[in-house]
N, C-alpha and C positions, 0 to 999 in steps of 0.2 A: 526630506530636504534635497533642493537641489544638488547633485555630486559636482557639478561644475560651475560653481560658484568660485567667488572669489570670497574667502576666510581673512577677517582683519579682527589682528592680534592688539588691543587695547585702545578702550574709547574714550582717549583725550581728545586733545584739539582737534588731531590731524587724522585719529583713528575716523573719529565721524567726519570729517568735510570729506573721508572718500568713502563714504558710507552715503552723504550726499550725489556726492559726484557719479558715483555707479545707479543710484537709484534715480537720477534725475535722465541716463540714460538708458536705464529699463535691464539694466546688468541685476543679477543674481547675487546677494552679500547673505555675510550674516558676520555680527562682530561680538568678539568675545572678550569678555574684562574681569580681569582678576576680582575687582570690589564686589561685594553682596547687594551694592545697591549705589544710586551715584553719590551720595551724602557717604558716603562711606568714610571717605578720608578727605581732607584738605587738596585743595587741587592749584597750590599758587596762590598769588596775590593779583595779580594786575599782566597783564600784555598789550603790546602796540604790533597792530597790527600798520605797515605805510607801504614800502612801495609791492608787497604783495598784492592787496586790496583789489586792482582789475582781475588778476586771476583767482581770487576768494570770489568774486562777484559774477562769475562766470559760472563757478559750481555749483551754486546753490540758486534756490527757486526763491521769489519774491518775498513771499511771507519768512523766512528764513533770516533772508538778507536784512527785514523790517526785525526781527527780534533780537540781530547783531547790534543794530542801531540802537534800541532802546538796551540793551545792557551795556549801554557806553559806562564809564562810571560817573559820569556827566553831561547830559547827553545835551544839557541846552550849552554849554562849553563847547562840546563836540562840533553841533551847527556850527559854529564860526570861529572853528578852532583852526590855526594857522601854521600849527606845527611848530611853534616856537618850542626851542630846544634850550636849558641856561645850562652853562658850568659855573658855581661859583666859587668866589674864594672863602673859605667855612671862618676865616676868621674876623674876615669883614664886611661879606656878603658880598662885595663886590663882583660883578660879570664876569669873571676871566676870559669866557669865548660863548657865542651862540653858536648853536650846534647848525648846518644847514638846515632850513625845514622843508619839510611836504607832505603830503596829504598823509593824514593818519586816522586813525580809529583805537582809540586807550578803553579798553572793555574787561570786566571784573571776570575774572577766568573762569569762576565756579558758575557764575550767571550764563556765562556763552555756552561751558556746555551745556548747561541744562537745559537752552535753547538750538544745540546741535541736536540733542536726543530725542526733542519733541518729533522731529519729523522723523527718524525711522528707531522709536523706540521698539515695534515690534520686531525688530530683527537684532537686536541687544540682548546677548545674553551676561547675564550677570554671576557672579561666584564662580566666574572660570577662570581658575588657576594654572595657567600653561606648563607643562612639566616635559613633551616632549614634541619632537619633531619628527615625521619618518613620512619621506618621497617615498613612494613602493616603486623596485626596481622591473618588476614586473608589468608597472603599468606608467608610460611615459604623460600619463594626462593628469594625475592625481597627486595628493598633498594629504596629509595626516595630521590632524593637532591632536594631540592630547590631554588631558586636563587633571589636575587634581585629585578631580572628585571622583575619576574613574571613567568618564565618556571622553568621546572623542570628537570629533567634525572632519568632514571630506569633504574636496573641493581642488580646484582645479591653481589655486594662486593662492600661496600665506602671505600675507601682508604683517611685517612684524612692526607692528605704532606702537610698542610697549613701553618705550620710555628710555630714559637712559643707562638705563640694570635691563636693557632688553634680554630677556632669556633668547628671542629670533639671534641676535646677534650673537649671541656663545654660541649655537649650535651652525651658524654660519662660517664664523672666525673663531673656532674653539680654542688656538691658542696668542689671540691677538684680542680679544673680546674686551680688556679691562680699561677703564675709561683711566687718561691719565691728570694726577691730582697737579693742580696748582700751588702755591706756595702762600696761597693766601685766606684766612680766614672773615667768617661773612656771619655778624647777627641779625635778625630782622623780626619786628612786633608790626603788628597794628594796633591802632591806640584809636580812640572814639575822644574829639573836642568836638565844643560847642564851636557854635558859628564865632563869637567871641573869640575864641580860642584857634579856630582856623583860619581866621581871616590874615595875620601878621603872614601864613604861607604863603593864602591863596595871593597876596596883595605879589609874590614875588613872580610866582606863575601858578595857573588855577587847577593846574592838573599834574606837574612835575616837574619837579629840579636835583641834580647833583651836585656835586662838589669834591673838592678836597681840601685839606688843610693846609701849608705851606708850610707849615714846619716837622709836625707829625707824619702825614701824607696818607691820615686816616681821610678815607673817602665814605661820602657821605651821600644816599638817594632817600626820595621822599617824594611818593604820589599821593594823590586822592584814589581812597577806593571805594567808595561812597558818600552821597551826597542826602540830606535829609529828601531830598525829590525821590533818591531809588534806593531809600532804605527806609521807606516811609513815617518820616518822625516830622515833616515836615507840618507845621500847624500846632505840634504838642507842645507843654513845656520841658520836655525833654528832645530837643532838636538835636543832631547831630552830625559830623562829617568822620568818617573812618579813617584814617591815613595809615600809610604804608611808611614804616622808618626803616632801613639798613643802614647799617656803618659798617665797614669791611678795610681789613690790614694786611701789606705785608707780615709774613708770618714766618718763623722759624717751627715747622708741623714736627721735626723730629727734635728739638728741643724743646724750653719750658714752655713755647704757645701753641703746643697742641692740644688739641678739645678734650682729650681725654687725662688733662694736668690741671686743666684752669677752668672747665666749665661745664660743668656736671648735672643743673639743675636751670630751671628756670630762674631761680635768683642769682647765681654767678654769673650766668650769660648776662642779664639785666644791668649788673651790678659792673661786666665790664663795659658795655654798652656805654654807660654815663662815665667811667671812667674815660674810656678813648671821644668821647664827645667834652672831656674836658676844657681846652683850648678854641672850641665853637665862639663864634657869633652868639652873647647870649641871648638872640629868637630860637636859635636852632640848639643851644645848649638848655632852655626851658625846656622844648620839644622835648627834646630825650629825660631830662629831669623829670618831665610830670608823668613818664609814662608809669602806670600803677604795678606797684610791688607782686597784685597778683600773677600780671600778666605773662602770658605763654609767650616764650621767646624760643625763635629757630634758628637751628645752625644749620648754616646751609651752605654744603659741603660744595666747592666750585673744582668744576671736573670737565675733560672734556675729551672726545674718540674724534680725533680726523679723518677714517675710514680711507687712509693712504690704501692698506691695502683691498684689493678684489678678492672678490668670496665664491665659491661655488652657489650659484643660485640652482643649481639640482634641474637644468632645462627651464628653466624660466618659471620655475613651482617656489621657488621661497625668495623671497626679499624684503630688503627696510625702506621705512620713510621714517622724516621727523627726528627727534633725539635718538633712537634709537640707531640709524644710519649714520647722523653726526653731531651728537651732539657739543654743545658750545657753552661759554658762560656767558651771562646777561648783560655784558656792560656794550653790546653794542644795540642790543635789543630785535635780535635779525632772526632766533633759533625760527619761533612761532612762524615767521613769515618763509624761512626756506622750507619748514615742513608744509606749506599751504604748496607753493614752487613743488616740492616732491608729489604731491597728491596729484596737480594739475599733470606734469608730463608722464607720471606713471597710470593716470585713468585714460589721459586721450589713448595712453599705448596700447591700452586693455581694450577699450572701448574701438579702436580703429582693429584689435587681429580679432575680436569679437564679430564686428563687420562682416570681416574676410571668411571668416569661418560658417557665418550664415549663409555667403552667397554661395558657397561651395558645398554648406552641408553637411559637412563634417568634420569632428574634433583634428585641427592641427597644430598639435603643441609645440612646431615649428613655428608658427606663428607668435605665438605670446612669448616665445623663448628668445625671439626677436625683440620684442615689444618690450621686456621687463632688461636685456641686454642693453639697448640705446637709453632706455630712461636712466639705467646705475651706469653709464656713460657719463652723462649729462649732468645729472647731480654727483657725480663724485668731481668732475670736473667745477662742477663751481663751489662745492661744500665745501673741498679741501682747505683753501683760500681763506674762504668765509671763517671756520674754526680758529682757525693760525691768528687771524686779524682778531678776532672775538678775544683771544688768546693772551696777545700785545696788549689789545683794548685793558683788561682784566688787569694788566700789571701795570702799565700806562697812568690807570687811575688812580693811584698811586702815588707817581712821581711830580707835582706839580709844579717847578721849575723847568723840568724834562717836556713839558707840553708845547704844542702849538699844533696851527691849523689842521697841518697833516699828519697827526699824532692818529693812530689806529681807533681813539676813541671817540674822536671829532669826526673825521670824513662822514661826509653826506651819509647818510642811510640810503642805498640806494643798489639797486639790480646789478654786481658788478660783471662786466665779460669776462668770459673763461677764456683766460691768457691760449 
């Protein structure tokens, strides 16, 4: 294998689009992912990719671009979708605010990757388990991963996409690495209705709406993440649409509402679910009602690293992108879209000292030291921000009396300038 390669540490979203973006400019990769295979584990529910989307479209090559399209979770919706945004009020349905819209794309997460991987499956390796890190000080050009299983990979740039448990990030920021928790707890199912049974949502919005409640201030989301079109049931007599439900609270974590007091199992989780959906709209209090007794219910722990501080990037040999650099919580829907943003100014940076290095002929890790420097510039300048507001947003939703336009959960979804 090539020694001066660029090494990207885990192939979710953002791991592959610069696994894209290097191969589409004829760079050296190879990425490496803890799962034994990509069905391995649950990878999400749903993301909205919006004002990312031109620099997503930039990185990848046509056929690519066409298989992001068809894993819309709707893709005939998608065509002439307007980016309508609702908050409603949970206990009478009404509008409380439309969110700004703009162009978007709502794609089923496990679907997207598994059409990230199509194009550079051979350079994925799978069952690597990262356990260590070591720049050799002897050699200013090179990078060491280590793995689990007892091998290792050499290369010229570690790209840590691992996630938000990034192990890249401890051994970057060993004593700052720990993401900090929020105060609020978060359950989430998917549930299969019939078109019958989907339709009272879709009639409100065909792909997604939020809310909260005005007295409780339990906050309420709910997408589509399948359609009988791309979950192929369409034509049977067994039709279906998958939906996504959360309902998520302020929380007292170190008193009686911490997960390890009240919800131990799938049926506690379940069973508080329909409890805090008590006080609903009953369309949206049936929703959670009818969801089934057997079903797998997630608690999903909301956390987040603003990477305020700078890290030793070892000469421009080790860096993050994606959650793993900063990660955020979901209520403004932006993480996805700044790790695309990371990928973009961290490949032009690779790919322009890459350039410089061919005209000249030889390895300058003066170069890339530069190039991975101005990118963790640029994204910590706008991440930081971005995290904080995600932050607000998270507790924001929450408070429903406390809202309006400029509420951190409402503003535009949109590219914001670094103050």
């Amino acid at each position: 294998m090539d020694a001066h390669r660029v090494i990207i540490c885990g192939a979710g979203i953002t791991g592959l689009v610069l696994a894209h973006a290097l191969a589409k400019a004829g760079i050296a990769f190879d990425v490496y992912e803890r799962d034994a295979h990509i069905n391995d584990r649950r990878h999400g529910w749903g993301i909205t990719f919006h004002w990312a989307l031109p620099y997503l479209r930039e990185m990848l090559d046509d056929e690519t671009l066409a298989a992001i399209d068809d894993v819309q979770v709707d893709p005939e919706v998608g065509r002439h979708d307007t980016g309508n945004f609702l908050f409603l009020n949970l206990a009478s349905l009404d509008v409380k605010f439309k969110v700004p819209p703009n162009e978007r794309r709502r794609v089923n997460r496990q679907r997207l990757r598994q059409a990230l991987v199509r194009g550079v499956a051979d350079h994925v390796h799978w069952g690597k388990h990262l356990v260590g890190i070591e720049p050799p000080t002897n050699d200013p050009t090179l990078v060491r991963a280590i793995f689990a299983d007892g091998t290792d990979a050499r290369g010229r740039l570690l790209v840590g996409a691992d996630g938000t448990g990034s192990l890249t990030r401890q051994f970057l920021v060993p004593d700052g690495h720990r993401n900090h928790r929020l105060p609020v707890r978060m359950l989430g199912v998917s549930v299969d209705l019939s078109p019958a049974e989907a339709q009272p949502l879709r009639d409100l919005d065909p792909l997604l709406f939020m809310g909260c409640h005005p007295e409780t201030g339990h906050f309420l989301w709910v997408s589509i993440l399948d359609t009988p079109d791309t979950n192929g049931s369409r034509g049977t007599a067994a039709e279906y649409y998958r939906i996504q439900v959360i309902i998520s609270w302020l929380a007292d974590l170190d008193g009686n509402d911490s997960p390890s007091t009240t919800t131990t199992t799938d049926g506690s989780r379940l069973a508080e679910m329909k409890q805090r959906a008590t006080g609903f709209h009953p369309r949206l209090k049936t929703l959670v009602e009818s969801v089934p007794s057997s079903t797998a219910v997630t608690e999903i722990v909301l956390q987040d690293w603003p990477c305020h501080q700078a890290w030793n990037n070892h000469g421009g040999r080790v860096t993050l992108v994606g959650d793993a650099a900063h990660a955020m919580t979901m209520y403004r829907g932006e993480a996805a879209n700044h790790g695309i943003l990371d990928v973009w100014h961290l490949s032009r940076g690779i790919i322009q000292s890459s350039q410089q290095q061919q005209q000249q002929q030889q390895q300058q890790p003066q170069a890339q030291a530069q190039a991975v420097a101005a990118y963790e510039a640029e994204m910590r300048a706008r991440a930081v921000p971005a995290v904080l507001l995600s932050r607000q947003a998270c507790l924001d939703a929450h408070r429903y009396h406390a809202l309006d336009e400029n509420s951190a959960l409402l503003k535009r979804r949109a590219l914001q300038p670094a103050e």
